[in-house]
Each structure stands twice: as C-alpha cells, then as structure tokens.
Residue, then its C-alpha position, 0 to 999 in steps of 0.5 A: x161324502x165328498x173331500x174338504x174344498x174351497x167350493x163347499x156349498x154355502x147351503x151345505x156350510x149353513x145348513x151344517x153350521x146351524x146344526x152345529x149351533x142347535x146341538x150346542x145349547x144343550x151340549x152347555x147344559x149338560x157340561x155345567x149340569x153337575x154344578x146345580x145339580x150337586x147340591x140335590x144329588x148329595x142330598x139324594x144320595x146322601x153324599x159327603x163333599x168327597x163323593x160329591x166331587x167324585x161325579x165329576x170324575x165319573x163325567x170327565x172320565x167318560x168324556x176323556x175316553x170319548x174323545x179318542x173315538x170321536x176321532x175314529x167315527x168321525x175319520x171312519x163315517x164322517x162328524x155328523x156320524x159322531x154328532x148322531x152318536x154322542x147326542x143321543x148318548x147324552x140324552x139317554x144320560x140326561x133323561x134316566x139320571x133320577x130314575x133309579x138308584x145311585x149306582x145308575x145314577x153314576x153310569x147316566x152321569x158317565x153316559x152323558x159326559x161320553x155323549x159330550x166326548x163325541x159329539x164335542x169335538x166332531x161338531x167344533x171339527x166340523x164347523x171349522x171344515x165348512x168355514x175355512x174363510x169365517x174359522x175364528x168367528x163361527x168357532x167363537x159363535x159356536x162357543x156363544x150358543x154352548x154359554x147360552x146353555x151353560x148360563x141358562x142351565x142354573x137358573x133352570x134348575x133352580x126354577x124346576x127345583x122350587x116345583x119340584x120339576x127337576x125330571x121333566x127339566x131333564x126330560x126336555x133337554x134329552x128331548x131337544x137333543x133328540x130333536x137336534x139329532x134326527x135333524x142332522x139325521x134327515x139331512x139329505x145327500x145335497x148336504x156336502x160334509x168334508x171329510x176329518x183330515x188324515x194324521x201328518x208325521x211322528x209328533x214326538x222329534x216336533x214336540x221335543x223341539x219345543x219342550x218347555x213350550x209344549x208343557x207350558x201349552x199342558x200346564x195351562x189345558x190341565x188348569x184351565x177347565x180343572x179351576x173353571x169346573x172347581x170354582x163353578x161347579x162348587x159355587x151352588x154347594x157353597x152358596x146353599x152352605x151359608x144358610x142364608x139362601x134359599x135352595x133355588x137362589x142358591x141352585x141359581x149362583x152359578x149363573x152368574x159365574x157362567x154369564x160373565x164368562x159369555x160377557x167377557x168373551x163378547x168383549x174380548x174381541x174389542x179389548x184385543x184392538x188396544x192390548x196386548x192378548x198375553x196381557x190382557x190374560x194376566x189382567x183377567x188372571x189377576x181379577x179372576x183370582x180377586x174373585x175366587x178369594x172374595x167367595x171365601x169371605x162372602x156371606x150373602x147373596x151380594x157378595x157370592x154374586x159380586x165375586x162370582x161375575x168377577x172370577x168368571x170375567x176374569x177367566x172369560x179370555x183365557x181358554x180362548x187365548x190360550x188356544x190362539x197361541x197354541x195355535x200359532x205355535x203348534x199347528x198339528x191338530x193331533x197336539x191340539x188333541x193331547x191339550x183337549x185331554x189334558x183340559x178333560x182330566x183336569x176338568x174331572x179331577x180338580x174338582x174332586x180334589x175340592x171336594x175331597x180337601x173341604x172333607x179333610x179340612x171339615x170346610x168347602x172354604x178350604x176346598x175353595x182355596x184349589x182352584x185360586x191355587x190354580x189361578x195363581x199358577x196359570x197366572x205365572x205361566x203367563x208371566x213367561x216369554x210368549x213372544x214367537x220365533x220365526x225358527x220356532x212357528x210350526x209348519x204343520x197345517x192347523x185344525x183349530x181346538x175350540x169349545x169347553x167340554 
C-alpha cells in the first residue's frame, strides 16, 4: 500500500470510487432503516414510544463506538480493510434482526449500526484520498447514492411489508453488502490505495483560540442528525398512528422526508450562484421548521406528505454547509472527527427522547415538538457572524467530513 500522491492511478481512483458508491446504497438503507421499521418492531416486541426510541441508542451507540476504531483499521490496514470490516458486520445485523428474540434483536440492530461506524468514515476518507483534484463533487456523488438508499429504504419496506416479505427484504440487502465486499476484496495488487493521514499537533491550545466557534461547530453536529433521525425516523409511527392509513403507505411516508432531502441537495449547488450559503440555511431552517409544525396538525396522507417533503427540503443544505464551514474554519481532520461524534450521539439520542416525552405526554405529537425545538435552536445558530477572519482561518491540512451515519 503505497502513500497518497497526485499520480494515484486514475484506474485505481475509479476503480476505488465506484466501490466507494456501490457500498453506499445499502449503507443509506440500513442508516434510515429504523424509521419503517418501528412501527413492525414495536408491534413485534410489543414496545412503548420509549423502547421504541431507545433502538435508536442501541444503533447509534455502536455506531459511535465504531468510529474510533474506524480510524485504527484504516491508519493500521488501510480504508478498504475497514469497508471489508464494517460491511459484512452490517450485513450480519441486517440478515438476523428477525430471526430470534428481542434481545437478539437488540444486539443485530447494535451490529449494524457498528458496521456503518466503520465502514462510513473509511469509504467517505477514501474517496476523498483518491480525488484530491474532483474532492467536493465525488463527496456530494457519494452522498447521492446513500440518499439513493435512504429514499428507497421506505417504500421497500412497505412493499415487503404488504407480502409479508420483510425477512427476505433484509436478506438481499445483507446480500448485496456481501456482494460489495468481496468485490473490494478481490481487488487486485494494481489497485493503488493511499494511505489514512498521520495525527499533526495537540488539538486543545488550537480549539482554545477559537472557543465560541468550535461549540457553535458542536452545537450544530449534535442538532443536525439528532432532528433529522427524531423528525424522519418518527414519521411512519406517527403517520400509522392517525388510523387513516393503511400500514404500507404509512411504512412508506418517510420517503417523502428523505426524497426531498436528495432533491434539494441536487439543487443546492444551483442556489449557492445567487445566495449566500448562511442564508440560504436560515431560509431552509425557516421551511424545515414550517414542516415539522405542520406534521402535528396533519390528518391525511396530503398533509403528512406536504410537510414531510417541506421539512426534509428544508433541511437538505444544512449538513453539507455546515461542513463547508466547518471546513474552512478548522482544517484538522481530528475536529472533524469530534463533530462526526457529536452528530452520532445526537443521532441516538434525540430520537429517544421523542419517544420517551410522547410516553410522558400520552401523545407522539408531543414528541414531535423535539425535533422543531432542534430546528428553532440550529436556526439561531446560524443567526451569528459566520463571517471569516484571516487571523482566525485554520492552517491545518484538511480531511473533509461528508456523509450521514
């Protein structure tokens, strides 16, 4: 394995990048899988709104813990090592996760979320390294074909769940991960791969400097995937709780939430040439908080899709600006790092916390009000200075943070 240079093949760079992409499909699958699939584990397992949302923390956990030795296997043995890790990992959680008890259950769903802890951040590293020239538009590529799974995931669901074909559902997506794998596996020796990059200095005296910016950066990670998975992750419950929908549309409502999401980060980029980024997040703040209150008022499928598609465009530009800034103000890789934590827990815990306050409050509506909360306080976030200082631009080499886990 050879060190990362400008004359990386451009076989092994293509070779390594479409790998990158294939993985990713049903890596976005199993991210959202929770959300569709709540609704049939409570049932299965007879599970209040509080059990419910603590399978998030059992994913999330895992997926936290993960990461760390993400950065080990793939400092130690390189990204494809850790991708041929954390895949199979997530298969095996996917293909057993109704096969026995609730307690195995429990451990598949925590499997799963680990495999997506390794094999996340090594394939994002990864695609980065072998595109030093095309970085930002393989990075938003990647992220296209983890919403391909991430829309899909729903509506396949649903469709499995009408034919009672939930099992073999999970089946071929552990499948196709397995598939992936032993493609990266057979890989042969011509396939260059550059190496994960070495540590730089003590983070602490740089993070000190720049205090209020790096919990403002915080902040923002926590909220950001703690409101996505408490809003999308929350909408088949709730949707399956009017009573006015049938069980598959109401496995199906996530898609909505989760095709906007993709459409408006397909848009971003043509948005960007006339406004501002930290504007157009306040006005993608504004709609996705317009979304999340009008869900609480919605009784039919128009309306639980309406605010869906509203809240999930309006929070579309939000994580991958927020990384663009993150970017340009700190450039240590290992921040980036923290941040990818941070996002993790946040992504666990909030939607627990749903489920435990609609429990308290005897309604999912009252739930539902956590994650507009979350909105409300990323929006005045952004209401700060994001202006940036020469005196205060990191020098640190950057490794950029892409990708939802």
């Amino acid at each position: 394995m050879s060190s990362a240079h400008a004359s990386t093949p451009t076989a092994s760079a293509r070779a390594l990048t479409y790998a990158s992409y294939a993985s990713f499909v049903p890596i976005g699958i199993a991210t959202v899988l929770l959300g569709p699939m709540r609704p049939i584990l409570s049932a299965r397992w007879s599970l209040s709104y509080s059990q419910s949302g603590a399978l998030s923390i059992a994913q999330y956990i895992a997926s936290t813990c993960a990461v760390a030795l993400s950065g080990v296997l793939a400092a130690r043995w390189g990204f494809r090592f850790a991708m041929k890790a954390g895949l199979p990992l997530m298969a095996a959680g996917l293909a057993l996760l109704l096969t026995g008890s609730k307690i195995l259950g429990i451990l598949c769903i925590a499997a799963y979320g680990a495999g997506l802890g390794v094999a996340v951040p090594a394939a994002n590293l990864l695609v980065a390294a072998v595109n030093p020239e095309r970085r930002s538009a393989t990075l938003n590529l990647l992220n296209f074909f983890w919403s391909m799974g991430a829309v899909s995931c729903p509506a396949l669901v649903a469709i499995a769940a009408k034919s009672d074909r939930i099992p073999l559902f999970l089946t071929l997506v552990s499948g196709f991960s397995i598939v992936v794998t032993i493609g990266i596996a057979l890989m042969g020796r011509h396939i260059v791969e550059p190496r994960a990059p070495a540590d730089a200095g003590p983070l602490l005296p740089f993070i000190r400097a720049r205090m209020n910016t790096f919990l403002a950066f915080a902040a923002l990670f926590f909220l950001y995937v703690g409101v996505e998975n408490g809003f999308g992750q929350w909408v088949a419950t709730y949707a399956k709780t009017l009573g006015s929908l049938s069980l598959a549309m109401s496995l199906a409502t996530p898609s909505f939430f989760y095709a906007s999401l993709m459409l408006g980060r397909w848009l971003a980029p043509l948005v960007l040439h006339a406004l501002n980024e930290v504007r157009l997040v306040q006005f993608g703040l504004l709609l996705a908080c317009v979304g999340m209150a009008g869900l609480r008022f919605s009784s039919e499928l128009i309306g639980v899709a309406t605010s869906a598609c509203a809240a999930g465009f309006g929070l579309s530009i939000v994580y991958p600006i927020t990384i663009s800034l993150l970017s340009r103000d700190f450039g240590s890789p290992r921040i980036g790092s923290v941040m990818f934590v941070l996002s993790n827990v946040g992504g666990g815990l909030l939607p627990w916390i749903v489920g435990v306050s609609a429990d308290q409050f005897h309604s999912l509506k009252a739930g539902l009000l956590l994650p507009l909360a979350g909105c409300v306080l990323m929006l005045l976030f952004f209401l700060r200075d994001w202006t940036p200082t020469s005196a205060h631009t990191a020098q640190i080499p950057q490794a950029p943070l892409s990708g939802e886990l």
